[in-house]
N, C-alpha and C positions, 0 to 999 in steps of 0.2 A: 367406387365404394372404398372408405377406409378400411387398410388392413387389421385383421387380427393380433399381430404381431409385428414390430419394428425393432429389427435384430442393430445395433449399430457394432458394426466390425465383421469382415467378413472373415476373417482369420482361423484358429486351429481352434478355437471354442466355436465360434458363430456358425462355424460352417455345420458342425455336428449336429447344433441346437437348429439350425437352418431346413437341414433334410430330415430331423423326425418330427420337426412340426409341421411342414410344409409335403407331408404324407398322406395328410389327410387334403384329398385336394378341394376342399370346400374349406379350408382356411387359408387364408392370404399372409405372405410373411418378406415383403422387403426385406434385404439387406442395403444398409449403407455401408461404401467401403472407399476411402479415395486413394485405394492404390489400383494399379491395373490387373486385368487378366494374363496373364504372361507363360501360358502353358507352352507354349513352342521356344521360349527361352533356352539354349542350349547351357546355358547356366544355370540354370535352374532345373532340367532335365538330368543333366546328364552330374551326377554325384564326384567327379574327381575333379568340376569347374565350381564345387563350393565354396573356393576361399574366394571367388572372380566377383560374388555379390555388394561385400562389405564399401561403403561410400559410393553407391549405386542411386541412382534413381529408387530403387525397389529396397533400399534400407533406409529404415527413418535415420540412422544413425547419432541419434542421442547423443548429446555433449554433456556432461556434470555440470557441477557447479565447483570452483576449484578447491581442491581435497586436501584441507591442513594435515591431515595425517599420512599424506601421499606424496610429499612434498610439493605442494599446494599443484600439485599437476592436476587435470582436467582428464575425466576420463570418458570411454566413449560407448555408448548400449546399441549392439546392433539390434534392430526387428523391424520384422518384414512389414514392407510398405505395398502389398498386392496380394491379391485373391491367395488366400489358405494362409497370409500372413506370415507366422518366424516358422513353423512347421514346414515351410518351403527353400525357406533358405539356412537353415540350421546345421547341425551335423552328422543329423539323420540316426544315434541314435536313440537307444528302445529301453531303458528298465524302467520297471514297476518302483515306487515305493517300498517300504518295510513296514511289514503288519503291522508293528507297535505303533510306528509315525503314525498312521492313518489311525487306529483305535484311539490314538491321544486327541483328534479332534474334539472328539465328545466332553471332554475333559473341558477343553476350550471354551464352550459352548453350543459348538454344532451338534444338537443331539440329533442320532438318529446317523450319524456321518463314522462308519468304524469302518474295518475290510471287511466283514463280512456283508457289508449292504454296498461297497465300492469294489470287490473284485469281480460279482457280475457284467459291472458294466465293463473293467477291463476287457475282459476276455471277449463281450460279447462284440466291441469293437474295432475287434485284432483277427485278420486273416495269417495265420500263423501256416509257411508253405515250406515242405522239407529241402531239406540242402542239397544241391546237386554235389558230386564227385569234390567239384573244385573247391566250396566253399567246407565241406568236410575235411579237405586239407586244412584245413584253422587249425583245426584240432590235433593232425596229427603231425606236422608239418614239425623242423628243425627250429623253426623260429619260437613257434609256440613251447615244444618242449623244453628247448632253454629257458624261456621265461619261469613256464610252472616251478619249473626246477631252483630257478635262482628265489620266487618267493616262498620255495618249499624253505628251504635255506635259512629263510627268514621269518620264520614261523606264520607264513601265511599260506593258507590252506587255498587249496581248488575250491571254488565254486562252481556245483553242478546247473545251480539252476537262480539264475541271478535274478529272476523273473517271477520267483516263486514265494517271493514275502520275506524273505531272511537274503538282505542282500551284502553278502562278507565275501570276501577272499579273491581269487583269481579268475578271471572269467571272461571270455568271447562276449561281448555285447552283440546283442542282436541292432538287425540295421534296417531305416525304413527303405528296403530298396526293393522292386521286382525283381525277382529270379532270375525272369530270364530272358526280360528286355534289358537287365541292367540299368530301369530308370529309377530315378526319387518315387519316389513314396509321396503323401500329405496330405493336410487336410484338402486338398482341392481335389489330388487325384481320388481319394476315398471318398470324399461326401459332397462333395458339389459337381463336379464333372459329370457324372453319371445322372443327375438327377436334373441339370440347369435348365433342361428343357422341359420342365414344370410351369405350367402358366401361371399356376399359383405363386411361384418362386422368382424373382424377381430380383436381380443386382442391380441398385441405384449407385451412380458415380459420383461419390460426394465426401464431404467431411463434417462429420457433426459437429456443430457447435452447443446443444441446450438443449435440454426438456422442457415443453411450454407446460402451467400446471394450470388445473381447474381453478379458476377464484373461488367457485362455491364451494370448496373445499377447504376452506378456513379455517383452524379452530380442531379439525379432524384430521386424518390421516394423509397426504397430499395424493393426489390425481391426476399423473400424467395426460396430456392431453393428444401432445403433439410433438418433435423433433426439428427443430431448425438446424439447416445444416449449409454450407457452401456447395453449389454443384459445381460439372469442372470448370466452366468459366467462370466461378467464383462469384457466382449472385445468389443471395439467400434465398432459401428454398425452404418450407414448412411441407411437413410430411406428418398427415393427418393417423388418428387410431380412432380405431371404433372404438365407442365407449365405453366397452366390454373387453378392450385389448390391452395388453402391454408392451413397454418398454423395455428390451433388453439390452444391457452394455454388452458388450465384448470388444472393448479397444485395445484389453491389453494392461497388464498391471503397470506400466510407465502413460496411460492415454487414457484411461476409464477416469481415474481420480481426479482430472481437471476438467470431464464434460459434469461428472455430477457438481465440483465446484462451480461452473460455470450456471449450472441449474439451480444456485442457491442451496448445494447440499455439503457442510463442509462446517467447517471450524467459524463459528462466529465470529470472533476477533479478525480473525485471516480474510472471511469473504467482504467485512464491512471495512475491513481497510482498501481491499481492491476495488471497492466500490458496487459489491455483486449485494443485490437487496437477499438476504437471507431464508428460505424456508424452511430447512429443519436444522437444527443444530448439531452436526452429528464431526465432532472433532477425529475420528478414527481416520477419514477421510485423505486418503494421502499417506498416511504414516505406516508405521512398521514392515517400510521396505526392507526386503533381504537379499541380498546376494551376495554373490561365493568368489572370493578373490582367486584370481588365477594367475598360474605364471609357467612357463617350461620353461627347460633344460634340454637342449639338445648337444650330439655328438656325434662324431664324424663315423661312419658306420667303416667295417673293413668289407662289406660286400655291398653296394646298393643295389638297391630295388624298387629304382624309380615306377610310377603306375602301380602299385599295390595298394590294398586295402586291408589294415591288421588291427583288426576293431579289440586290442586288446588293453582292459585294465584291471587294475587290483584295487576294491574297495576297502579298507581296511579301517581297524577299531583304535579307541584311545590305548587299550594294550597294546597292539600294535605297531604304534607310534611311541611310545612313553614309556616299555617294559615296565622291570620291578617298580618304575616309580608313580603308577597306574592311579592306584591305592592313595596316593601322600595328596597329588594332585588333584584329586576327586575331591580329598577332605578343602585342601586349602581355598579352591574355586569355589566352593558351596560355600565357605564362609565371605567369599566376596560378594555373591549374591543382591545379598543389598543395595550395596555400595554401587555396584555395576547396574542397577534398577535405576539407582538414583544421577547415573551418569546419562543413560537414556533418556529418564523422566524429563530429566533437565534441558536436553538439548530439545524433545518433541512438544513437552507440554500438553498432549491429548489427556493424559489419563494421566495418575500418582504412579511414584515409586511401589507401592504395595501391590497394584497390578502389573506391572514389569516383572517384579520379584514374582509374580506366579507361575507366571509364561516362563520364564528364568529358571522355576527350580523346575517343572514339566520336562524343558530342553536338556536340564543338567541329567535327571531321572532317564532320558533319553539314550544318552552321552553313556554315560558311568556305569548305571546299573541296567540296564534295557541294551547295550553295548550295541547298537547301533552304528553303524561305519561312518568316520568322523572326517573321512576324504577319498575322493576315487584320484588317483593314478594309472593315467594312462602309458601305452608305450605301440607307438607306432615305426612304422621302417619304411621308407623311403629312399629320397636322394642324403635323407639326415634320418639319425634314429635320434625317436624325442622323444620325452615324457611329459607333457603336461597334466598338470593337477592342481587340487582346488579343495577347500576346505568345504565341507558338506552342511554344515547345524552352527556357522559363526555367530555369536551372541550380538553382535554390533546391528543396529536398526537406524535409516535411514528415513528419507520423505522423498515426496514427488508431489510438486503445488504449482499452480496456474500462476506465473510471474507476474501477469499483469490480465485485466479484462478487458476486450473490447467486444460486444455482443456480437459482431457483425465480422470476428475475425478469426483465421484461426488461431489454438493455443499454443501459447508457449509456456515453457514449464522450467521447474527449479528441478534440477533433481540431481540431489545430496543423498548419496549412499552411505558416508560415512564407515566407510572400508577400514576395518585397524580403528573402529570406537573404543572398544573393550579391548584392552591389553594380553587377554588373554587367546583374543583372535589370532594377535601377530605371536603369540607362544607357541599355538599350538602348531600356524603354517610353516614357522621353520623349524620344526619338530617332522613335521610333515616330509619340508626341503630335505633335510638331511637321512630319512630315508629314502626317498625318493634319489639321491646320491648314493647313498652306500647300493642303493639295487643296481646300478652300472659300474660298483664297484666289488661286486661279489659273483663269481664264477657260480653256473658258465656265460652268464649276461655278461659280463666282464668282457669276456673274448668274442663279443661282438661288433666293439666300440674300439677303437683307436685314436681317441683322444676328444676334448670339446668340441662342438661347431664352431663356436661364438668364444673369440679370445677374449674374453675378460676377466682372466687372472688379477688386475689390477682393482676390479672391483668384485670379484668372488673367487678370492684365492682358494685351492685345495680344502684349506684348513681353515676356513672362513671363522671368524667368530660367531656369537649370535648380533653381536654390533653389527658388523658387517653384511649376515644375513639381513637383519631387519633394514638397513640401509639400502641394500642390495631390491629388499620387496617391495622397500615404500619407494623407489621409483623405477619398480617393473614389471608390479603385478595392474591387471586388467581384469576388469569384471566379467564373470563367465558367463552373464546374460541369460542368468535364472532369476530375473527378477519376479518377488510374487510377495500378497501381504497387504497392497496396498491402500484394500479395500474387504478388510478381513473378514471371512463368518467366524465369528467371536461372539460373545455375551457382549453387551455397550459396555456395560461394566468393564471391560478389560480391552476398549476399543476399539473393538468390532463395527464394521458397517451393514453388515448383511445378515441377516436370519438363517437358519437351518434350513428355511425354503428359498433361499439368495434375494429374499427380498428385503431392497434397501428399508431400513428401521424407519419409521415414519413414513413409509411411501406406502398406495396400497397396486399398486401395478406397475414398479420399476424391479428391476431384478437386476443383477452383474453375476455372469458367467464368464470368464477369467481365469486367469492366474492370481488377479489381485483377490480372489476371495481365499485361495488358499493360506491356514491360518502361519503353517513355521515351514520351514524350508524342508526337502525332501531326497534322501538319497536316491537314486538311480539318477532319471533323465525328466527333466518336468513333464516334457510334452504327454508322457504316459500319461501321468495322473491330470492334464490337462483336459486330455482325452473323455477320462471314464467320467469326472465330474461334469465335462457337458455332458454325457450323453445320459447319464441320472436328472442332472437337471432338465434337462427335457419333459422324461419321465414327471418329474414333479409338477413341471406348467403345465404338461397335459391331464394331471390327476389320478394319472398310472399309479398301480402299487407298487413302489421300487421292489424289484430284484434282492435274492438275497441269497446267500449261498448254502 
């Protein structure tokens, strides 16, 4: 009997949308996934073997396309290639979005998408479990006090509850871990593991290549039929829907945008030059990738404490980074606006510089006046004390497109982030850099640190320039692997591939549940709001009344 549902991706969305549709057990819901099962992984178990994944069998490991404004270096997207996907091999932590971010979808287009119809689903998919004795030392512990103290310093304030829609200041990030097994967290151990023994639920070992579509569909809305996809011995495989079912993506904002190009759904020009016969014209398809440049600094600690976990960062605002000169910088960037539209426009070609420019002044309104935290800073202790950090809301937008077609292959793909597009990315990060420096240089953080880790006096003297800074990032900053956008709910008008119901525009039974729908980039940690929008989306293919607060 053809299934109800054919979820493709079994990852940190699929698995969600997986177990609440596959609750009713008189609907059928395949998963396609061609990564493995890999729960007894001691890498993937156990959270202090997180860094042991990266260029694994179980990470796609993504290669760019190489980065003129990185000095043409190639950079690399880790995601998870196995059951629960990057939510398994990530860094495990946990913040929510900021009220604003999320109310501004609606702005976008996605009506009906604000926090008060999204933090239901938060919470409703978060077992929140109190702190033993030891994990309450975060809080009161030497380490932590010197930090609060060195960002009191610096006018950034404690944050109590970084989880609570205003996410500013200094704060313990919460972490996906058990109590008191001390294991990961994810989407497997949360919503597949427990349920896999659903006879309705079903993991097929495969990799999708297309959507087959009704012919008699002509003229009208298009009509998912069917799924082809490679199983593990790599012979095409067609995986049937009842006529009354749908298609849903979940590959992943770097892997959704070239099965629906592969299905004829995508930029005209693009798909007829790859030789893919066209069905809907929908150029959004791919573009307005975002993610968040990254880089640390570490330093040679005076006590180490090798085996710890000090989930500590400070998310901080454009005041924060840019004092008195807050104000000047708000006016001058708003009048770049345009111009930075039409640097976009130019390079993606889906949509004009005047829909750029909207999404543009949204993000700026964000930034400046909504004062939103414009970068998190971390600070961890180890056998090195490190800070890494990453710009939050960078105006620069990228693509992600099917290199070449073969029906019967898997895809491979372009993908140009475009890191450092807008000039004003690389202003703000080493604005960013040099507090993130002056914090290990202002007491009593200060006196924890005894000097760099990493001798590169020669290429980040003390007193670095901003030359030097920027030299310095365009060859060693790495993408934080928040990619998301790339298949956006937006209005078409301004790009968009998805409807407020995530149903692709012109489809009448494909949907993407993703990252790539989410429309601009997000403070905290994606996976949250990964999270709650599958489990809304659920809610909406099943004909639930969303939740509201």
């Amino acid at each position: 009997m053809a299934p109800d549902y054919i979820i493709i991706g079994a990852g940190s969305s699929g698995l969600v949308v997986a177990n609440r549709l596959s609750a009713n057990p008189k609907t059928t819901v395949p998963m396609i996934e061609p990564g493995p099962d890999e729960r007894n992984n001691p890498n993937v178990t156990d959270p202090f073997n997180r860094g042991q994944n990266a260029n694994t069998p179980i990470d796609w490991a993504y290669d760019s396309v190489p980065q003129s404004q990185l000095a043409n270096r190639t950079v690399e997207f880790t995601a998870g290639r196995l059951v629960g996907g990057t939510s398994i091999i990530n860094g495990m932590m946990y913040i929510r979005a900021a009220v604003t971010e999320i109310n501004g979808w609606e702005r976008l287009g996605a009506t009906g998408w604000n926090w008060n119809s999204l933090w239901p689903y938060y919470t409703d998919i978060e077992r929140f479990v109190n702190p033993i004795p030891e994990q309450i030392a975060l809080l009161t512990g030497s380490f932590y006090s010197a930090l609060a103290s060195t960002w009191e310093a610096l006018n950034v304030q404690k944050c109590a509850d970084a989880n609570g829609g205003k996410v500013r200041g200094f704060t313990v990030r919460p972490m996906m871990i058990d109590r008191d097994s001390t294991r990961r967290e994810s989407a497997a151990t949360a919503f597949y593991y427990p349920v896999a023994g659903r006879p309705n639920l079903r993991l097929v070992r495969g990799t999708a290549l297309n959507l087959v579509w009704n012919e008699g569909s002509v003229g009208a809305k298009e009509v998912a039929t069917s799924v082809r996809y490679l199983d593990g011995e790599g012979n095409v495989q067609e995986a049937l829907l009842n006529p009354a079912g749908e298609a849903i993506i979940s590959a992943g904002a770097l892997a959704t945008p070239a099965i629906l190009e592969a299905s004829g759904v995508g930029s005209r020009a693009r798909l007829t030059k790859l030789g893919v016969h066209v069905r809907i014209d929908l150029p959004g398809v791919g573009e307005n990738l975002q993610d968040q440049p990254d880089l640390t600094l570490s330093y040679k600690p005076k006590t180490p404490t090798p085996g710890s976990f000090t989930p500590y960062a400070a998310l901080v605002t454009a005041e924060d980074i840019f004092g008195d000169k807050t104000d000047t910088i708000a006016k001058s960037t708003e009048a770049k606006l345009p111009a930075w539209a039409q640097t976009v426009a130019s390079a993606s070609g889906h949509v004009g510089p005047s829909a750029i420019e909207s999404i543009f002044r949204h993000q700026h309104e964000l930034i400046f006046k909504k004062k939103v935290a414009l970068a998190e800073i971390t600070m961890t202790s180890s056998d090195q004390i490190a800070s890494e950090y990453w710009t939050l809301l960078p105006f620069s937008r990228g693509s992600v497109h099917l290199r070449s077609f073969d029906a019967n292959e898997a895809h491979k793909v372009d993908i140009d982030p475009r890191l450092f597009q807008i000039d004003y990315d690389m202003r703000s990060f080493i604005a960013i850099s040099r507090l993130t420096q002056k914090f290990w240089r202002t007491g009593p953080a200060a006196e924890l640190v005894v000097g760099k880790h990493d001798l590169d006096d020669d290429e980040l003297p003390s007193d670095a320039t901003d030359e030097q800074w920027d030299s310095y990032a365009r060859n060693k900053i790495v993408p934080n692997c928040h990619v998301l956008g790339t298949a956006a709910m937006m209005s078409r008008e301004l790009g968009g591939a998805v409807d407020e119901r995530l149903v692709v525009y012109g489809t009448e039974n494909v949907r993407v549940v993703d990252a790539s729908v989410i429309p601009l980039q997000v403070t905290g940690h994606l996976v949250a709001t990964i999270y709650a929008v599958a489990a809304r989306a659920a809610d909406i293919i099943l004909g639930l009344t969303s939740k509201t607060a």
